[in-house]
Every structure is written in C-alpha cells, then in structure tokens.
N, C-alpha and C positions, 0 to 999 in steps of 0.2 A: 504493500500500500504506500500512496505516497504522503510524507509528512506537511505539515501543514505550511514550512517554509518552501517549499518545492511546490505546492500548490499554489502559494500564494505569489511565487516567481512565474508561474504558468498565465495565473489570471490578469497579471500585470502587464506581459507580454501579450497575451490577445485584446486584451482593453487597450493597447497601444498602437496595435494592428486597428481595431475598429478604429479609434482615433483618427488613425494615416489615412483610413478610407471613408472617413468623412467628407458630403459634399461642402466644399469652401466656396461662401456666400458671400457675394456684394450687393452692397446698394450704390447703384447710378443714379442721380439726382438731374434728371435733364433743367429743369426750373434753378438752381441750385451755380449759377455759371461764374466763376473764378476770374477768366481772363478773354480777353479778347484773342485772336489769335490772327499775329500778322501772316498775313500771306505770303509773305518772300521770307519767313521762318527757315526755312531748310535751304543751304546754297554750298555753293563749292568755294575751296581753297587752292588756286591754281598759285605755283609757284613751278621754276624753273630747273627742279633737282631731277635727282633718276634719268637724264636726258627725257623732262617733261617738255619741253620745248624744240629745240634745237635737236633733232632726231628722233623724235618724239610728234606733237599732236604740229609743228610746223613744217610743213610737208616737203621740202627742201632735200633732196638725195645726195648731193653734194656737199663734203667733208669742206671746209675752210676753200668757200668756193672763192675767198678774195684773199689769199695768201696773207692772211694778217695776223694768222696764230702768233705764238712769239718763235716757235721754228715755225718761217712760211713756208713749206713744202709738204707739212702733217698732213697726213693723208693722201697723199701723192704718191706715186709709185712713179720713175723715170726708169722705160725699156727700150730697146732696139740695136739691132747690130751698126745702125747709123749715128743713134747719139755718140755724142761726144761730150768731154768737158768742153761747158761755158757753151752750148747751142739753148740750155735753158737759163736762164737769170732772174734773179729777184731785183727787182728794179725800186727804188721809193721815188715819189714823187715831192714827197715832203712839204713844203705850205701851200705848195698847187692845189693837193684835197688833203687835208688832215685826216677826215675821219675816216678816210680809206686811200691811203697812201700809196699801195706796193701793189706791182702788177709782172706780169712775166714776160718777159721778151724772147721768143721763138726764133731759132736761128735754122733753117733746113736749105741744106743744098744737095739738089737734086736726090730726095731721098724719094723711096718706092714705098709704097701701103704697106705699113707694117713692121717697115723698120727702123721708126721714130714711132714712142708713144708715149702717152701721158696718160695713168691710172688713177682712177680715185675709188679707194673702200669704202665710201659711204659713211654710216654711222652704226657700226658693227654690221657691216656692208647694207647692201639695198634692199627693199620688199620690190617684187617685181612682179607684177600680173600678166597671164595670158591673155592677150588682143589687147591689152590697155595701151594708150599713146601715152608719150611721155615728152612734154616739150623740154628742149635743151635751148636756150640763150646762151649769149655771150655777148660782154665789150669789148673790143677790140680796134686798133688802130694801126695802118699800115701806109707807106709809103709808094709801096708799087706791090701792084698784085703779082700773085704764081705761088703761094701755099693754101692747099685746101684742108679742110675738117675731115679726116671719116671717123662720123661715130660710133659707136658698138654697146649694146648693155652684155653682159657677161651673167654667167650663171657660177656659180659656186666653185666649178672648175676649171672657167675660163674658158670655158665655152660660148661665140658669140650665139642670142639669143633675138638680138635687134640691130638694124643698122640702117645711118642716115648719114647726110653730106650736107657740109656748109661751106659753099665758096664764097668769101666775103665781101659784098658789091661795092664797097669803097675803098678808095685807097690815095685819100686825101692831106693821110696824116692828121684828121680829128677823130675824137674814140666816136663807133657808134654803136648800136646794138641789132642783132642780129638773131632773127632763130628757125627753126625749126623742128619736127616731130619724129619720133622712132615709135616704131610699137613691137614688145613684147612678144615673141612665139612663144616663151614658157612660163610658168610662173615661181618665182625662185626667193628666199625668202634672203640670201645674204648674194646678192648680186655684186657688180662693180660693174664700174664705166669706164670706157676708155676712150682714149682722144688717138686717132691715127695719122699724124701730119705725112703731108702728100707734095713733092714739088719744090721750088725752089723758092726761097725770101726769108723776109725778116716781117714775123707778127707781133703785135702787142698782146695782151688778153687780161681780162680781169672779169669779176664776175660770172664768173664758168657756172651756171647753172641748171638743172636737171629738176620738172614735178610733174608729178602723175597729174593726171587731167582728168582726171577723180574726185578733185577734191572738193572739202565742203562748197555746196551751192555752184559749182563749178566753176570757184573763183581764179583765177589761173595766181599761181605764187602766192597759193591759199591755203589751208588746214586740212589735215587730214581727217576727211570723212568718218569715219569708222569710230575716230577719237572723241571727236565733236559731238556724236549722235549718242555717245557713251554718257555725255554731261548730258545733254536735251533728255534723255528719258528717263533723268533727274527731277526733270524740270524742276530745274533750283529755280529760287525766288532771289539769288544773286550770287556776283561771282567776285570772290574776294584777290586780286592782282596786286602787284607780281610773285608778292610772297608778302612776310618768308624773310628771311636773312639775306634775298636777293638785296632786298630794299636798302639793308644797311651797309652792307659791302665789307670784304675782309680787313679794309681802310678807305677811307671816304674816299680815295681817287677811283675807286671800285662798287662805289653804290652805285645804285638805281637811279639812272638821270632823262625821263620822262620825256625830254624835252629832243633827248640823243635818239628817241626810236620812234619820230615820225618825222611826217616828210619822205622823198624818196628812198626806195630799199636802198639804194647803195651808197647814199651819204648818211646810211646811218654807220654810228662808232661801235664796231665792236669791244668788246673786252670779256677778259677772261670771268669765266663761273665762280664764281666762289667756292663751289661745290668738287671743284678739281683735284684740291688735294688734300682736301676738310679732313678725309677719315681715312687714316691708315691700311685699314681694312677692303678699301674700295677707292687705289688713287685713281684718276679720272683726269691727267693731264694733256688730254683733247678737247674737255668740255670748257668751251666759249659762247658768251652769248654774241650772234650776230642782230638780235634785235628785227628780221625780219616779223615776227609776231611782237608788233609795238605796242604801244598806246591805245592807238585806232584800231587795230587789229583784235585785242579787247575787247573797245569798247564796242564794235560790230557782232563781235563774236556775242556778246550778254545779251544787245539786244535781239540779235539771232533765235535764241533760245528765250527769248519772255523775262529774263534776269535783268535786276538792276545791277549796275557796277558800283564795285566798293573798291576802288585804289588805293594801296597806302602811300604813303611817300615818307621818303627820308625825314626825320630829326635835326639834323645837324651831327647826330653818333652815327659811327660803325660801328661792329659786331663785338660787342663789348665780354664775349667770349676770346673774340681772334685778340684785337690793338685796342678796343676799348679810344678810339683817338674820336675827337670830337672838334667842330665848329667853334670859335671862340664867339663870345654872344655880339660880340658887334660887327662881328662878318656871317652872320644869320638872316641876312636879309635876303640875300639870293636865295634860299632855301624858301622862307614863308612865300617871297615871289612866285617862284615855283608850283606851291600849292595854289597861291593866288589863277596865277595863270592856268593851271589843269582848268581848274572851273572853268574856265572862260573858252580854252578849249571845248569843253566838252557841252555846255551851256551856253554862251554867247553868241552874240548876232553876226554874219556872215560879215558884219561892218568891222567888228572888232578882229587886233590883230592876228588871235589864238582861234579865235572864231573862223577866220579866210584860212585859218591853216587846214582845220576841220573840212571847209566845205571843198578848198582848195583837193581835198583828197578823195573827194566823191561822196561827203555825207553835209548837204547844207543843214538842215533840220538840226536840232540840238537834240543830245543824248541824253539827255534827263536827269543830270546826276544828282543824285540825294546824300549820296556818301561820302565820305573824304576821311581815309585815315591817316594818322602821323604818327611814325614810328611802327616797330613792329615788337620785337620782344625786349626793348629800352628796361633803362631800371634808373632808382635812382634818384636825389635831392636834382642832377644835370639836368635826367630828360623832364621834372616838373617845368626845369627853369625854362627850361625853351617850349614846353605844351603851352606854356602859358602868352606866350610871345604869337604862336599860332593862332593860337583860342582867338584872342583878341582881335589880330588884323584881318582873319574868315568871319567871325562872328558880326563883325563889324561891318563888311562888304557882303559878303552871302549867309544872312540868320538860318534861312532856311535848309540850308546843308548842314545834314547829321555830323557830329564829327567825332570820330572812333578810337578814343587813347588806350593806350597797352597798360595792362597790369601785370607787365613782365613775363617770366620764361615759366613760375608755376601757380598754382592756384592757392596755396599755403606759402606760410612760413613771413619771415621779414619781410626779404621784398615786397611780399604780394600786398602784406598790411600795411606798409607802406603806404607803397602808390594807392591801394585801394582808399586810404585815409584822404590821401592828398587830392584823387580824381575827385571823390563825392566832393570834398571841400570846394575844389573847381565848381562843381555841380555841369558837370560835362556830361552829354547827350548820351556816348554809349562806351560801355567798360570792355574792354578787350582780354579775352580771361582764355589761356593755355593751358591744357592738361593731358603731360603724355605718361598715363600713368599706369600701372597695372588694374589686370580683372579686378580683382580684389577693392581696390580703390574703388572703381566705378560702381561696386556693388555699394559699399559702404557710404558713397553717396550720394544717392539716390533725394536721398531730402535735405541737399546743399541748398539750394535754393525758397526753401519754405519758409526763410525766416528773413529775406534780404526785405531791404525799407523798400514800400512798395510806392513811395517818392521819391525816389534818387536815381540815379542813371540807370540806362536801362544796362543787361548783359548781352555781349556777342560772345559764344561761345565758339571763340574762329577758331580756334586748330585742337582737336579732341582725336584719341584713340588708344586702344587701350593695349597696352603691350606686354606679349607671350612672355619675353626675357627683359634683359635690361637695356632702357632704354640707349642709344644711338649703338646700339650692335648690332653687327649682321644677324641675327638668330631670333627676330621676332617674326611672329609669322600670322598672316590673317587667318585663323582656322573661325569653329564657329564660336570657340569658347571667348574669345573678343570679339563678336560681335554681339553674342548673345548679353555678354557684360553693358556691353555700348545698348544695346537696344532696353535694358532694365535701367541703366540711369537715364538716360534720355525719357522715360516718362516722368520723371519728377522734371526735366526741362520743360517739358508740354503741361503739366499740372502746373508749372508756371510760366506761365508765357507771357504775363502781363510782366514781369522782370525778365526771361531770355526772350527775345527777340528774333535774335540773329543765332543758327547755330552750321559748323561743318567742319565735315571728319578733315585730318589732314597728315600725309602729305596726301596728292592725289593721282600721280600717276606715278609708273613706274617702268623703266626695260627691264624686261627681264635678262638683256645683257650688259646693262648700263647704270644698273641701280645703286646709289650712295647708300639708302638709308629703308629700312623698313620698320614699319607693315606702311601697306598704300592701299588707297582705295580700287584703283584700277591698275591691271597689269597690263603691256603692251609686247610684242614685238613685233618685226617689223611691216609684220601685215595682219596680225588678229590683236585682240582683246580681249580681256573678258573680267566680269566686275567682282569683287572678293566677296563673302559672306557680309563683310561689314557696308558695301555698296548696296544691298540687299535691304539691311537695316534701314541704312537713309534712304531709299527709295519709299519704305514701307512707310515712313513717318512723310515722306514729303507729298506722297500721293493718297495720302488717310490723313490729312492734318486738319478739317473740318474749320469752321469758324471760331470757337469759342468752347474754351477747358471746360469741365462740369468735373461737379462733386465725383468720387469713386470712396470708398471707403468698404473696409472689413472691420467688422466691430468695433465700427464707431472708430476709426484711425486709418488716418492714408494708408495706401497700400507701399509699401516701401521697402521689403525686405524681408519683413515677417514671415517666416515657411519659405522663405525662399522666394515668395511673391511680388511682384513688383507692375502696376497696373495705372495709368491716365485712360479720362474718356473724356470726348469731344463729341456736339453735335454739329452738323452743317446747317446754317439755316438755310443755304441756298438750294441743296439736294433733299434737304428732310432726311436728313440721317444721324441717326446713334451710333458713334465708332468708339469700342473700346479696345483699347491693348493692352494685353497682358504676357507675364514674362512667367514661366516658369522655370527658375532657375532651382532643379533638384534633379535627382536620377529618377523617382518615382514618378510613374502615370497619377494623375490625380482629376476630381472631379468635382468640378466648379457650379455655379450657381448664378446668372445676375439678374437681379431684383431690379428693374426700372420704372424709376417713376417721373414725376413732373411732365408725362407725354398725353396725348388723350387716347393714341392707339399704335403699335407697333405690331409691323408687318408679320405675320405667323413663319416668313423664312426667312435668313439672310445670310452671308456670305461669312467663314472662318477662312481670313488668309491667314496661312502659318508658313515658318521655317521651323523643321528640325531636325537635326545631325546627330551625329557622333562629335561630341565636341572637342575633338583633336580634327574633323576634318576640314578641307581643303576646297578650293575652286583650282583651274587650271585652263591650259590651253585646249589639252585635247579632253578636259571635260569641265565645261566653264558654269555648267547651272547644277554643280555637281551640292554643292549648298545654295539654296535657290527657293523663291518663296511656290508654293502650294497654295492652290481652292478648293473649297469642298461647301454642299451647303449646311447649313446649320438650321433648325427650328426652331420657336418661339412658341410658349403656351400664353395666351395674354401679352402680359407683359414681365415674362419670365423667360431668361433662355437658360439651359442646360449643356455643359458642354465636357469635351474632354481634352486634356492637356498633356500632351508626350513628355515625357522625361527631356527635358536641357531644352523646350518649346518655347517659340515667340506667336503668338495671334493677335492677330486686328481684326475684332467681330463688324459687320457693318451690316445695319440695318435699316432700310426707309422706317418714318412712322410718322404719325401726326405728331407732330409739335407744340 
C-alpha cells in the first residue's frame, strides 16, 4: 500500500497537471482603448553594412567602377599576352573634378580580341540572369579613334555567357558617355565582366558601369528589384537612413555628408565604409561607399513604398566608439546648415536653392518630410550641447518637423539616464532608444514601457533585436527563438503606443558573402533573398496593427510574462476588426480563452495567423519560408473565442465584429 506521503506527492503532481491544463482566460475590452495607434508604427532601419548598399539593394555590378578605392585597381583583374607594363595607368585629375578625380588611360597597339583585357569581380562576383539585358556605360575620352570595346559577362568559370561592342563615336578629346546592352544566355550567381580592347590608340575611361535592366520600376542605375519588394511587403510606415554609424563616421572627415550624394552619379564623392575594417572577425577592405543610392534615391525609394522618410544627420561627433573626435561648437554651423538645408531639399519650393536641386533631379513636388534626426548612437554632456544648438535653429525655421535625438548605444545604465534626463528636460518631440540585447532581456521587458510619462516625448524604438550570442560577434543567428523573444516584447510596445510611436528591427540587410555583423532582418545574395523568422515578426505586427491599443488582461493584470504569456489587442475602426496577439513562450500546448466585450456582435469565425518552430530553427536560401507565418480559421461562440496555442507559438487572432 502506498503511504500517505507518496500519496500525497501523487495528488500534488496530478493537481498540477490539471493546473497546466487549465483553459487561460482573457478579457478584451474593445470600449476600454489605451492609445491611438500611428500608422507609420512599424518601419525599417536601412543602413549601409553587410554590403547593404553598394553590392547589395544598389544595383550596380561593377566593383570600384571609378578607380577611386585607395588601391584604384581593386577589383580589376589586368590579362592578355598583349598587355604590357604602363599600356594601363591610373591617371588623377586632381582640382579639374575632386570628387572623382582618377580615371584610366588605355594604351593598345595593334592588339587582337582577347589579348588585352580588363576584369572586374563584381561584389563577390555578379548575379546574372538568363535572357536579362544588362546595360554597360562608360566615360570616356579620346583623341583619334581605332580602339574598340568587346564586352563579355562571364560565368563562374570564365566562360563567356554574353557579349557586346562599343566603338566610341567621339574622338574630340572631351569625356562623353556612351552605352550599350548584353544579355545573358545563363544564369550564374558569381559572374565577372570583362572588357576586350581591340585595335590600335590611346583611351581614356572612367565610370565603367554594368545594371541589370530589372531593376526596381525599371529605373535604369536603379535598385535592385527583389530587394526593394523585400521592404514594400513591409509596408513600413517609414524608412529610417542612412544608419547607423554611417552617419557619424570612423572621424568626421568620414561621416555622412548628404549634401556629397546628390546631384549627378558621378560627381558624387566616394569614401571609404566605415564598416571595412570595424570587426576583426569580418575585414571588409573593398567596402566603399560610392553614394550612387543618395539622398534622392531614398527619399524616392520611401515614397515608393507609402513610407515617410526619417534621415539622420551628423552631430558634429564621430563614432565615439572609433576617435570619439568632435566639431568644436563655433565651427557647428555648417552642420545645423546642413540639417537646415535637407529640409528645404526635401520640402521647399522648386524657387529655392535645395529645392531646384530636388526638382532639378526629376522630382519637382516636395517629399513631405516630417522627420529629421540628429545624431545617431551620440552620448554625453557634448552631444546635449550641440542637440541643443539644433533644437533651436529647426524649431525655429521648420516647428512642424518631428525631431529625433538618440538616447545613446543602450536602453539602461548611465548613459541612457542621462540623456534620457536631459532629452525630457529638452522636452524634445521623439527619444531614440537602442537595444541589442538578449532573448532573455526582451522577455523580461515586456512592460518597459507601462510606466513612461505619458506627456513627454514620445519613443522611437529605431534599432531593436534580440541576440542568440554576444553581441557584435559572428555567432548570432536569427533562428525562431529571437524572434519569438522580439514578437513577446513588442506587444507591450503596441499596449503602448500612445509612448512608442516609431519602432524597427535592425540591422536590415545582409550578404551572405559580405556580412560584418549579425543577426539581420533580410539575407541576400547575389540574386535571391529571403526574410529571417524575425522579418516575419515585423510583418505580423505591421500588417495587424489596427487603429487603436485596447484593454487585454489575465486576472485582472496585463499580460506580460506571467506563464510564459505575453498578449496586446487592437481594434481597426476602419475594417471593424478585433486583433489580438499572443505569445506563447513555453514548450507546453496550452488552451486559451478570450472573453470580448465593449462590441455589440463579433463574427462567429475569424482568422488565427501563427508562426511556430523549433526554436533553434532557421530560414534560408534554399528554404526561405522554412519559419514563416500560417492560416487557419478559428470560431467564435458569441462573443467568446477558444483557441489552441503550440508550444514556442506567436498568433494574431483577427476578427470582423460590430463595434
């Protein structure tokens, strides 16, 4: 028989079992509504790492097409039984064009196809498509004709795959431009191009450029499609540029200078990435920004996709990680300028000067801008002293422009309390709040936000994600167990929305032969993509983010963590919908309950989207929706729904109803 302590470990253990398998009850409070909920809430954080840019979503196949690297020849390959020393030269021009100085001078005497050439790798070579065209340009300036172009795109082994000819129809001694088309017989993922000089003379050449005629909206020396269409099915509510650390630069003569990347592609100034030889682990001493995806290129791109633009600009600091070197405050005037003039760029009448630069480029209308940030992850008694310098001469000239100061590199500690003391004291429009922290973090809080003054600045929660290992090491990795983290704190950002505003994961793109820094939201190479578990996340929230927060509670207390639970609900007044999400973070199935009320009638079915994994798994090339959201329908008795929840599950219940 068994004794009365063994029974009583028996009874305690099935009482605890019934327990576990108790249905967990909410109450939704439609009547009951917390916060408004802006609409451009969910947006993206584009910055220029991982070759996000430059080999990357700017569609350009051509490695250092204006020989301006600091070795100009990177990327270049010099072959043939013809060449010789000094038939190629680096040439500078020096105060003729500053911002694109060096160009190459071609020397061929009487050379035959093939035996003089000039290679370029690309950007961990080229994406190449079967039947696609591919235009090639070039500047060039010659004296007397007799050297031709043959083109060639190449396949992985140097095999030609496309080929075209350019005979240069001037030869007046002024540079002109020139082009023509190849198209593609195979499709080849790390291609190269080569140049075949043919004949006899002396060429100039600068701007050697190669892009698929693919690209977004078919804009020629445009954005890569594929990449583009990655953000639009986002549909962010905006897009936060150019970074990031871009902005500040590894010493100010290496920031972000707005001013350097519009106007013509080719007087814009190159310079080197910052991102080059940041991390030990991943040097990267090819990556330069050429600035073809400028300013403009931006801010067409946002409104492309329905997104406001949120720019930051320079401080007066650099990257107070790298040189910490700064502006001295009475030579800060060209910087607030700076900001001055963006606006007027982007806002102003086709009469004003930044304004004719604008329309001058093919967009007269103004781009609407509401945003304006200063600084990026700054810290510090410096960066108050110069926000304040800013505040003043924007607030004064444009009221109406939000303006976006940084609460530094974390969400804790000194720093943060700091600047967070000093912004509110500002009483600045909106707090720029970073956190690259672990799961664990994002669990624990969930209800950061439940206690912020709900008269003070509002929060942008611009660069969030939640990391596997330790941060800035190769070894974090999007699986589902960080997004699943991301998707359970972010509902306490949607239960407050009347304080987060602005939120988005970051970094955002990534090569997968090129990448500095992980986890990213998108992975790329040189002809697919495909979006991580945590791109999934922010989809979920930015395409279920309804008008306005409502009450959610479990016995009477937010849902926050409690069993693992973690739940915001919103209704749309525009669609007449009830949208809840909930997080189940535990390994057990469980089975939920929600109670709605303040409605007069909700629909007897509606939709459960879910994601749920293995939470070590993965997305990938060759299986990209391998963590990926799920439909199924759900019912409603009244105004009660009944549901079931997978072990490590995210759902967003949506339901029409009378309101």
């Amino acid at each position: 028989m068994l004794n009365k302590k063994c029974m009583g470990f028996i009874l305690s253990v099935l009482l605890s079992g019934s327990v576990m398998a108790q249905t967990k009850k909410f109450q939704v409070n439609a009547n009951d509504i917390k916060a408004q909920i802006q609409q451009n809430m969910w947006g993206v954080f584009f910055e220029d790492i991982n070759m996000g840019a430059d080999g990357g979503i700017y569609a350009e196949l051509i490695k250092n097409r204006s020989f301006e690297f600091y070795k100009p020849l990177m990327g270049w390959k010099r072959e043939g039984k013809a060449y010789k020393e000094g038939d190629i030269l680096v040439i500078n021009r020096q105060d003729a064009k500053s911002n694109n100085p060096r160009f190459l001078r071609v020397k061929a005497n009487s050379v035959a196809k093939g035996d003089f050439t000039l290679t370029n790798e690309g950007f961990r070579g080229m994406g190449l498509k079967k039947d696609l065209a591919y235009e090639f340009s070039v500047f060039y300036r010659q004296l007397k004709s007799g050297i031709q172009l043959n083109l060639e795109l190449l396949d992985g082994k140097g095999n030609v795959i496309g080929t075209g000819k350019l005979i240069p129809e001037n030869a007046d001694g002024n540079w002109h431009t020139q082009k023509t088309t190849l198209v593609s017989s195979a499709t080849e993922l790390k291609g190269r191009f080569r140049i075949a000089f043919e004949g006899t003379g002396e060429i100039d050449l600068d701007m050697i450029s190669l892009f698929p005629t693919d690209t977004w909206k078919k804009r020629p020396g445009g954005l890569r499609a594929d990449m583009v269409q990655r953000l639009a099915d986002l549909k962010p509510g905006f897009i936060r540029f150019p970074g990031g650390c871009i902005v500040e630069g590894h010493e100010l003569s290496t920031r972000y200078q707005w001013k350097k990347t519009v106007g013509s592609v080719e007087d814009r100034q190159l310079i080197v990435n910052r991102w080059n030889t940041e991390f030990a682990h991943r040097l990267t001493p090819d990556y330069y920004q050429t600035f073809g995806l400028g300013f403009y290129e931006y801010f067409l791109m946002a409104e492309d996709i329905g997104a406001n633009a949120l720019p930051i600009l320079n401080c007066g600091m650099a990257c107070q990680f790298n040189t910490a070197e700064v502006v001295p405050m009475e030579q800060l005037d060209e910087y607030v300028q700076d900001a001055l003039d963006l606006v007027e760029f982007a806002n102003g009448p086709v009469t004003s000067k930044w304004g004719k630069v604008r329309s001058d480029m093919g967009h007269p209308a103004s781009f609407n801008l509401k945003y304006l940030g200063v600084g990026n992850e700054n810290w510090g008694p410096q960066y108050v002293e110069r926000l304040k310098v800013f505040q003043k001469a924007l607030k004064s000239k444009y009221p109406e422009v939000k303006l976006v100061f940084s609460s530094g590199t974390d969400p804790e500690g000194e720093r943060f309390q700091y600047l967070d003391k000093e912004l509110r004291n500002l009483k600045v429009d909106i707090i720029d709040e970073h956190f690259y922290r672990s799961p664990k973090w994002f669990l624990e809080n969930a209800k950061r936000y439940d206690n912020y003054d709900r008269k003070g600045p509002k929060i942008f929660a611009g660069e969030y994600a939640a990391h596997s290992g330790k941060t800035a090491t190769p070894d974090n990795i999007n699986n589902w167990l960080t997004a699943l983290a991301e998707a359970s704190f972010l509902t306490g950002a949607e239960r407050n929305a009347d304080v987060v505003q602005l939120a988005s994961y970051a970094p955002l793109f990534a090569h997968l032969d090129g990448w500095q820094w992980t986890p990213d939201l998108i992975w790329v190479d040189n002809l697919h993509t495909y979006g991580t578990p945590n791109y999934y996340i922010q989809q979920l929230y930015s395409l279920n983010k309804g008008t306005h927060a409502v009450s959610i509670t479990s016995e009477n207390e937010v849902v926050a963590g409690k069993d693992g639970y973690y739940a915001s609900a919103t209704i749309d007044k525009k669609t007449n919908e009830i949208i809840v999400k909930i997080s189940n973070y535990d390994a057990n199935s469980r089975e939920i309950e929600l109670n709605i009320s303040g409605i007069k009638k909700l629909n007897n079915t509606g939709k459960d989207i879910y994601m749920v994994s293995d939470i070590d798994a993965v997305n990938s090339i060759p299986a990209p929706l391998n963590v990926s959201p799920k439909e199924r329908m759900v019912k409603a008795s009244g105004k009660t729904v009944k549901a079931k929840l997978e072990p490590y599950s995210f759902h967003v219940f949506k339901f029409k109803a009378t309101l």
